[in-house]
C-alpha positions as CSV (number, residue, x, y, z in Angstrom):
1,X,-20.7,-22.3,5.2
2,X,-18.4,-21.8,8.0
3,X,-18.6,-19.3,11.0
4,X,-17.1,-16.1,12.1
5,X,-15.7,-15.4,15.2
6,X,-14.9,-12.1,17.0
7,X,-12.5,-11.8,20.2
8,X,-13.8,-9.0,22.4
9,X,-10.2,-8.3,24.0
10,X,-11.5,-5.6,26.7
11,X,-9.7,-7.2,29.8
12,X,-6.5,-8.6,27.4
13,X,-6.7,-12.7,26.3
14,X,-5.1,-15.9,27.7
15,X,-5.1,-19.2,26.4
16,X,-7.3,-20.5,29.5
17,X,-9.6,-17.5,28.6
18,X,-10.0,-18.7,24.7
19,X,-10.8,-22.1,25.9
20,X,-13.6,-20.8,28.7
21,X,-15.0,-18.1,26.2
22,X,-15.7,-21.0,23.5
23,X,-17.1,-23.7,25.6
24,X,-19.1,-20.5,27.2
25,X,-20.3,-19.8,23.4
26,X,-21.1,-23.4,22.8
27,X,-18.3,-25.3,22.1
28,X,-18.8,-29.0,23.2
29,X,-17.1,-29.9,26.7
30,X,-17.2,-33.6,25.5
31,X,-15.6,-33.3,22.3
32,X,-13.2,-30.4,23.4
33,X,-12.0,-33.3,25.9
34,X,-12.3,-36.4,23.6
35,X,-10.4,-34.4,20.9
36,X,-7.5,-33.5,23.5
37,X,-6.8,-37.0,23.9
38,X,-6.0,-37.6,20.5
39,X,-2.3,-35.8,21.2
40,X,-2.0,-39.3,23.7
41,X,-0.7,-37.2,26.6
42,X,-1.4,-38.2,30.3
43,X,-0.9,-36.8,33.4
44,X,-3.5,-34.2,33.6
45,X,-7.2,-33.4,33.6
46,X,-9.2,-30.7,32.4
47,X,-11.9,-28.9,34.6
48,X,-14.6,-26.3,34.2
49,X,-16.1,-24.0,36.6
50,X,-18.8,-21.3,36.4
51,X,-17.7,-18.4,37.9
52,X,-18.1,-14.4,38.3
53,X,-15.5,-11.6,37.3
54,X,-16.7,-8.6,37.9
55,X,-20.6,-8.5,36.7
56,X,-20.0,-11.2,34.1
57,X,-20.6,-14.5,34.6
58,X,-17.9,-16.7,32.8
59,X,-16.2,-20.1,32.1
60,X,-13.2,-20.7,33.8
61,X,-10.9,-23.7,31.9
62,X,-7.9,-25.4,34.3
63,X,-5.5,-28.1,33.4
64,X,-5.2,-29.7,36.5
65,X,-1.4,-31.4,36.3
66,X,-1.4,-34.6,38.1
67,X,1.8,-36.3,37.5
68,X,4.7,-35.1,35.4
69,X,5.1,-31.8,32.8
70,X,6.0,-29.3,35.4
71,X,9.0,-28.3,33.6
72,X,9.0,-26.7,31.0
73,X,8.3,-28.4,27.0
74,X,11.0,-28.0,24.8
75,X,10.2,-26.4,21.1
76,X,11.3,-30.2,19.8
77,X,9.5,-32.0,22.3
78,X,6.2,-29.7,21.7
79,X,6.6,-30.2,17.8
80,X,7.1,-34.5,18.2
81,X,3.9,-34.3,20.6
82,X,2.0,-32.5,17.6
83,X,3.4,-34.8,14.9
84,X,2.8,-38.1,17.0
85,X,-1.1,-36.9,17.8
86,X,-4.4,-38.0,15.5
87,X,-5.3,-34.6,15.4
88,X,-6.6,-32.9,12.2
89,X,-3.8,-31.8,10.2
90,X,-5.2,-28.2,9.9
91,X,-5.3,-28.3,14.1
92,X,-1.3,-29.5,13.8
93,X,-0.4,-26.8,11.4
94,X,-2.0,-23.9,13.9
95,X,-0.7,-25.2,17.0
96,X,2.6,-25.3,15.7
97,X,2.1,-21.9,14.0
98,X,1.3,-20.7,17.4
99,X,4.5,-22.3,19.2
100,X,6.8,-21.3,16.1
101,X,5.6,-17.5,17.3
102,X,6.1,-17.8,20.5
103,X,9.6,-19.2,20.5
104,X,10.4,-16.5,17.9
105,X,8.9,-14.1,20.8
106,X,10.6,-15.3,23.1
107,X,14.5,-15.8,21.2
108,X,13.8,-11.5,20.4
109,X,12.6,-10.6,23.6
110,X,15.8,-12.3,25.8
111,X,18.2,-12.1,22.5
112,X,18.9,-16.1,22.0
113,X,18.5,-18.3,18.9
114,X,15.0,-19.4,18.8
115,X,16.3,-23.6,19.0
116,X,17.7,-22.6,22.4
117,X,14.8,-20.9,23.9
118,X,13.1,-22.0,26.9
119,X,9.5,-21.5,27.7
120,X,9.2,-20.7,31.3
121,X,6.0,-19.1,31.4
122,X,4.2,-20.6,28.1
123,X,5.9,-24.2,27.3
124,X,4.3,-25.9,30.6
125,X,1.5,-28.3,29.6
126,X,-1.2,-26.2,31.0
127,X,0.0,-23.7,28.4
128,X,0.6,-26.4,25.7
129,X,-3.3,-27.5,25.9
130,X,-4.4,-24.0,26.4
131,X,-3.0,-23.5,22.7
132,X,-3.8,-26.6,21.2
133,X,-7.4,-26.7,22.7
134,X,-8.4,-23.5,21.4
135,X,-7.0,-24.5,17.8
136,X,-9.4,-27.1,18.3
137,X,-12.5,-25.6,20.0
138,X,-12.4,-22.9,16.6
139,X,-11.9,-26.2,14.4
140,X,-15.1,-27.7,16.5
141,X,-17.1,-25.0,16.2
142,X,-16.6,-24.8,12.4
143,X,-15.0,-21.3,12.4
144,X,-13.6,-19.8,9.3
145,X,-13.5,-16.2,9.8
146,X,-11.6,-14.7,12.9
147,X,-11.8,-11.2,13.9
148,X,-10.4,-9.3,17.1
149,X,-11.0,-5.7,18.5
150,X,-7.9,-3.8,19.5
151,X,-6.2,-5.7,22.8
152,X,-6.1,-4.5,26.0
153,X,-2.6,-5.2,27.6
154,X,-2.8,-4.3,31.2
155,X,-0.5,-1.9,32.9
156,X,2.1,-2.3,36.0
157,X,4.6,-4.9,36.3
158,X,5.0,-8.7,36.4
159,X,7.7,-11.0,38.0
160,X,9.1,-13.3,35.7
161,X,11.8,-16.1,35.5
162,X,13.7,-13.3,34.1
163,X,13.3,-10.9,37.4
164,X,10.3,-7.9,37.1
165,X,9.3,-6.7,33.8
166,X,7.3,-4.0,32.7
167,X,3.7,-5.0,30.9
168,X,3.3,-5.7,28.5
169,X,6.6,-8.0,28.7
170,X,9.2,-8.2,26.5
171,X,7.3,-11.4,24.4
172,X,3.9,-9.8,24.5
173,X,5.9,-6.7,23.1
174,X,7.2,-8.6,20.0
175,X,4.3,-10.6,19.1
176,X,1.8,-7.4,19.2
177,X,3.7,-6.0,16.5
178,X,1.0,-4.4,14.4
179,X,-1.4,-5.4,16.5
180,X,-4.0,-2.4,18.0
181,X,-3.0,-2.5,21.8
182,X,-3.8,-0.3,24.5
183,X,-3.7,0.1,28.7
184,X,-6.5,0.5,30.8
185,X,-7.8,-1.1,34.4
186,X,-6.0,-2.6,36.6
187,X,-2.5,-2.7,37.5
188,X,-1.4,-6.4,36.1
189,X,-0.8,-8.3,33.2
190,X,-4.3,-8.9,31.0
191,X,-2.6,-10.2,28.1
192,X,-0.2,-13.4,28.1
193,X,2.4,-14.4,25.7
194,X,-0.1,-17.3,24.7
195,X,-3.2,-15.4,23.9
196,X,-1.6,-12.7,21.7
197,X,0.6,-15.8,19.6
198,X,-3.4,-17.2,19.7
199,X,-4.5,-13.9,17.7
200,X,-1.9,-13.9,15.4
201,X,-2.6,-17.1,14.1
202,X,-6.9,-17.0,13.9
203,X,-7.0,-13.4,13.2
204,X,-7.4,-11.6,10.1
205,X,-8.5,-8.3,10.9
206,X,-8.2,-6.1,14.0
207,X,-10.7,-3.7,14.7
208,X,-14.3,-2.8,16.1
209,X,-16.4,-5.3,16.2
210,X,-18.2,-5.5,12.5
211,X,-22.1,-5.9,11.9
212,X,-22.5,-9.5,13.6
213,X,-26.0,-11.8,14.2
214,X,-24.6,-13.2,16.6
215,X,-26.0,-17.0,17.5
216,X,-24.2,-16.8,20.6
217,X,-21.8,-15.1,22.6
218,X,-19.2,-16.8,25.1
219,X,-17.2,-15.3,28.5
220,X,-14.0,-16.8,29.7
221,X,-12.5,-15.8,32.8
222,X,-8.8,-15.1,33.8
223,X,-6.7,-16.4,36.7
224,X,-7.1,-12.7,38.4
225,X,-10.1,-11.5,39.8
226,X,-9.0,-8.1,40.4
227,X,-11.8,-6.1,42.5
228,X,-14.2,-4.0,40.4
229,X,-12.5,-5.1,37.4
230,X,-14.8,-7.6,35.0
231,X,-11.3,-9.6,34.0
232,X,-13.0,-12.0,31.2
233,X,-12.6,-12.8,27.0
234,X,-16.1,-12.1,25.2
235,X,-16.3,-13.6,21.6
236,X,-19.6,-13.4,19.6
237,X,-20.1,-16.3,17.1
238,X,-21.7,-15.8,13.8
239,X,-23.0,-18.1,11.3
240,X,-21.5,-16.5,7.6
241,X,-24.5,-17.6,6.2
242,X,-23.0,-15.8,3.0
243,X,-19.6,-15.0,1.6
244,X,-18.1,-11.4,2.4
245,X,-18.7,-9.0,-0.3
246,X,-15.9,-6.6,-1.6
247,X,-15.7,-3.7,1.4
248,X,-16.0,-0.3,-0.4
249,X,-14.4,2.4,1.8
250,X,-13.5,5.7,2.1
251,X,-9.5,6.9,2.1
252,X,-7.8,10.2,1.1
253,X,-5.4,10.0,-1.3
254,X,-2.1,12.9,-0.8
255,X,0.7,13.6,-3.2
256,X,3.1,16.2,-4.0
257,X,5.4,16.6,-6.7
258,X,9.3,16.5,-5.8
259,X,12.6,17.5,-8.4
260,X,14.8,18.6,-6.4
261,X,15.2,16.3,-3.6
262,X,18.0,13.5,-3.0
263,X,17.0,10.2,-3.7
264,X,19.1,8.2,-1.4
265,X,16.2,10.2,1.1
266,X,13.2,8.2,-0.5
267,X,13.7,5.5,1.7
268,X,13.5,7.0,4.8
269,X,10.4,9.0,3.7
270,X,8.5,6.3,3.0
271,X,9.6,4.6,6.3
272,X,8.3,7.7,8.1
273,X,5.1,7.9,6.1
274,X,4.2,4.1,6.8
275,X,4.7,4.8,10.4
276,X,2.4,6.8,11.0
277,X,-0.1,5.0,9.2
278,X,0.0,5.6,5.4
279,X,-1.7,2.2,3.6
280,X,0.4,2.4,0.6
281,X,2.8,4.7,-0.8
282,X,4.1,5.3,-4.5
283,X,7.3,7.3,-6.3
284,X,5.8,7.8,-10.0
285,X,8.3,9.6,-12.4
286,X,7.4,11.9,-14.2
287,X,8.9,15.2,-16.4
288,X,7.6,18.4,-14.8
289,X,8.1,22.2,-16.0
290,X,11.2,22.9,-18.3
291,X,11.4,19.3,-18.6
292,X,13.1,18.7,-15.3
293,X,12.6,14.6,-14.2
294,X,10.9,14.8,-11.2
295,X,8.7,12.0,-8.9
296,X,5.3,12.1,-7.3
297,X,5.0,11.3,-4.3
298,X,1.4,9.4,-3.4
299,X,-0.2,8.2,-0.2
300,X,-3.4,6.5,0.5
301,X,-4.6,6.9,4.3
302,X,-7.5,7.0,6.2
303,X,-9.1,10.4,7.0
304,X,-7.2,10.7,10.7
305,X,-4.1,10.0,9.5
306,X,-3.8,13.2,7.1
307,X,-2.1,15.4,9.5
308,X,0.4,13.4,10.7
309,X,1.4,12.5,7.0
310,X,1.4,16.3,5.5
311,X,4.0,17.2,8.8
312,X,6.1,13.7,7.6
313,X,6.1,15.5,3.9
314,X,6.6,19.3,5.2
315,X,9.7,18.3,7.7
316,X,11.3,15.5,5.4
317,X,11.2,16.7,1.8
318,X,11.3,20.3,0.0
319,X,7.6,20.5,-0.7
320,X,5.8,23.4,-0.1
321,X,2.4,22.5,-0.7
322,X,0.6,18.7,-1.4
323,X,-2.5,18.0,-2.7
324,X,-5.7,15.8,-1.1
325,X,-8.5,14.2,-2.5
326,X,-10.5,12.2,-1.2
327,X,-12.0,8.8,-2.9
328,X,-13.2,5.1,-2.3
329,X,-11.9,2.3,-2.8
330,X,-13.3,-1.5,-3.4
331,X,-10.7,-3.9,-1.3
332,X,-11.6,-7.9,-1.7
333,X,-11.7,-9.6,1.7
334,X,-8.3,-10.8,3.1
335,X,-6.9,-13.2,5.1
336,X,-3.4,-14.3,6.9
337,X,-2.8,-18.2,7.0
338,X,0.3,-19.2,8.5
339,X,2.2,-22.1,6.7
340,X,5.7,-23.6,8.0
341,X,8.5,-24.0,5.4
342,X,12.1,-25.6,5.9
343,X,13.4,-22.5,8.1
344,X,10.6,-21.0,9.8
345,X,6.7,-19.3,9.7
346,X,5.2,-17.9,7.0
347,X,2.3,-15.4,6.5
348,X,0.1,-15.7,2.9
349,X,-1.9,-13.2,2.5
350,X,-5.2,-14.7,0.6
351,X,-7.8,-12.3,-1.0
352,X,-11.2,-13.9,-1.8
353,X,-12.2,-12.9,-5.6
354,X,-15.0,-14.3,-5.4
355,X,-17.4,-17.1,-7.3
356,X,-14.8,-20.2,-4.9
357,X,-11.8,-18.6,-6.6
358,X,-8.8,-16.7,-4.4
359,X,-5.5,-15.6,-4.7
360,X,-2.6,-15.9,-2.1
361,X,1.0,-14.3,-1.7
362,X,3.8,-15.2,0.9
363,X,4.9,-12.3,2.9
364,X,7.8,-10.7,1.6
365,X,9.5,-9.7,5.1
366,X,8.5,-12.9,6.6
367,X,10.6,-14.9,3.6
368,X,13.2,-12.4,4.1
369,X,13.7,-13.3,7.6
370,X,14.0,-16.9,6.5
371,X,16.1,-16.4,3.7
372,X,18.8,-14.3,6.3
373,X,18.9,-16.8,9.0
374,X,19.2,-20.1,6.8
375,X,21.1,-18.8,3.6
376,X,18.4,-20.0,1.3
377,X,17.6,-18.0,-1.8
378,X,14.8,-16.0,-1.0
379,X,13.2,-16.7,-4.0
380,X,13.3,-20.4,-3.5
381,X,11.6,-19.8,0.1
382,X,9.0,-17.5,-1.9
383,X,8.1,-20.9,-4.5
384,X,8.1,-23.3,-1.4
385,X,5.8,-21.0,0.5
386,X,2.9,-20.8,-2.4
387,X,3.5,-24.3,-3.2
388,X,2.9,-25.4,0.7
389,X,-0.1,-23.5,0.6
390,X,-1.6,-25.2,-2.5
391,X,-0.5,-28.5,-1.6
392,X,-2.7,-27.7,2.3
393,X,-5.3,-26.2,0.4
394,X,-5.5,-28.9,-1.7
395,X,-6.1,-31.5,1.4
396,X,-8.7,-28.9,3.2
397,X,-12.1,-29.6,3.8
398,X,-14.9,-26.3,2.9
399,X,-15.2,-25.8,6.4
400,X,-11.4,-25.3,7.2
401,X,-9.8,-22.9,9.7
402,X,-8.7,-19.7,8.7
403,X,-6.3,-17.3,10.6
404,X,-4.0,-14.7,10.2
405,X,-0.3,-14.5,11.1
């Protein structure tokens, strides 16, 4: 069996701190290195240094650059460096994962096509073997199973190639879409472009931290040292000595029934009701009194998000009154694997049924995306994406890398 790792992200994440938390947690400093040095670049050296932030003692990782790299890697040149390396071909398909986020990042944030962005802060090769060692250091350690707990983003300002920013900055903005993110401590940046493209590859659920027996737990330490401030990564590491069981868990279930509402207005209201946290939302026809065609209108949420969802259904349709009840529900375990298709990134979501068997689906907005920029049918994109993923699948060891996108 494989293992399960959970990013404590309490002072934000950087690729340095994924690499220090991991060696910190056990990862081997020889073979983190050795492996490295199958991508056959030169010109710089890794070091490691126990030091203090705050309270904790932590591992701080540094790419020491000794000749060459200091401007910034191209999106081609980083892709040819992966290709030409011996690295494992599940540790190629991360690290570009990661790279293909971060350029998409990156072309939203500053409004250019993503083959003409430049990586000023993350495409420098300390960056480039921040990313690619910590693909490796989880394929090292065997990890399988990647959870994070929300992600603290700093607060303040930062000066950029781009002039001063707000924090987070414009690519940290657009890659912790749906991520949990909040600001607290001190006034500077805790969480870099790299480390949040780093969670949305490994993880596949955000959260606190579930019921661990943790066989060790790792610190990595930032750049910053801000006073009174612990500024380090925690992860906990977990042998999954068994495979995750179905999750039962309790959600509240709201409807109301609607016949006299435009329908061009749907839309919207299910927009608004997945904003504000709805998990799922259904129109279900139906005939109601004097045999008027009407719709119910059903949400699943969690037990917080009632309010917010009742004042979506009072102010946008003619309801007067909805009903709640609340239930469980059995969800199988799930996953995000990121797979690349001609045209760009894309997210299957893979459930576990169970007994070695699973099922996987590509992401419909992330297909759509593809099929909009490139012109391909997105149904075409749809086939390619599940047959990438069966042909990898196909090729992976038991003890593969999972992630999320």
């Amino acid at each position: 069996m494989g293992r399960h790792l959970h990013f404590d992200c309490f002072s934000g994440i950087s690729g340095d701190m994924v690499l220090g938390a991991l060696v910190s947690a056990g990862l081997s400093w020889t073979e983190l290195v050795n492996g490295l040095k199958r991508l056959k670049l030169k010109g710089y050296q890794l070091r490691r240094r126990e030091v203090h932030r705050g309270a904790l003692p932590a591992i701080k990782v540094d790419v020491i650059i000794q000749q060459g790299f200091h401007q910034p890697l191209t999106l081609t040149r980083i892709r040819k460096i992966l290709s030409a390396s011996t690295l494992p071909g599940l540790v190629k398909e991360r690290s570009r994962s990661v790279f293909d986020r971060l350029a998409e990042a990156e072309g939203l944030a500053h409004r250019v096509a993503v083959q003409d962005v430049h990586f000023h802060e993350v495409g420098v090769v300390d960056s480039f073997i921040d990313v690619v060692g910590g693909i490796l250091g989880c394929y090292l350690l065997n990890v399988t199973h990647v959870t994070s707990s929300p992600v603290n983003v700093g607060s303040g300002s930062i000066e950029t190639s781009h002039g001063l920013l707000p924090v987070p900055g414009p690519a940290v903005a657009a890659l912790a879409k749906g991520i949990p993110i909040y600001s607290e401590g001190p006034r500077c940046e805790l969480a870099t472009p790299t480390g949040v493209a780093l969670l949305r590859t490994l993880v596949s659920d955000f959260g606190p931290m579930p019921t661990m027996q943790s066989l060790a737990v790792g610190y990595g330490a930032g750049d910053r040292n801000p006073e009174g401030w612990p500024n380090a990564l925690r992860v906990f590491l977990q042998d999954e000595v068994t495979p995750v069981a179905r999750r039962t868990e309790q959600v509240v279930q709201i409807e109301t029934n609607l016949d006299d509402l435009n329908p061009q207005t749907y839309e919207h209201i299910m927009e608004q009701l997945f904003d504000v946290g709805a998990m799922d939302v259904a129109l279900l026809p139906v005939v109601m009194k004097k045999n008027r065609p009407g719709v119910v209108l059903s949400c699943l949420a969690k037990q917080d998000r009632i309010d917010a969802i009742i004042e979506i259904l009072f102010q946008e349709t003619s309801t007067l009154g909805v009903r709640i009840q609340e239930m469980a529900r059995q969800v199988l375990p799930r996953r995000f694997v990121s797979i690349v298709v001609h045209g760009g990134t894309v997210r299957m979501k893979v459930a576990d049924v169970g007994a070695g068997w699973e099922k996987a689906s590509p992401e419909y907005i992330d297909c759509k995306k593809i099929a909009k920029r490139t012109g391909r049918p997105l149904k075409s994109i749809m086939e390619d994406a599940i047959s990438t993923y069966r042909q990898g699948l196909s090729k992976m060891k038991p003890t593969t890398l999972r992630g999320r996108a």
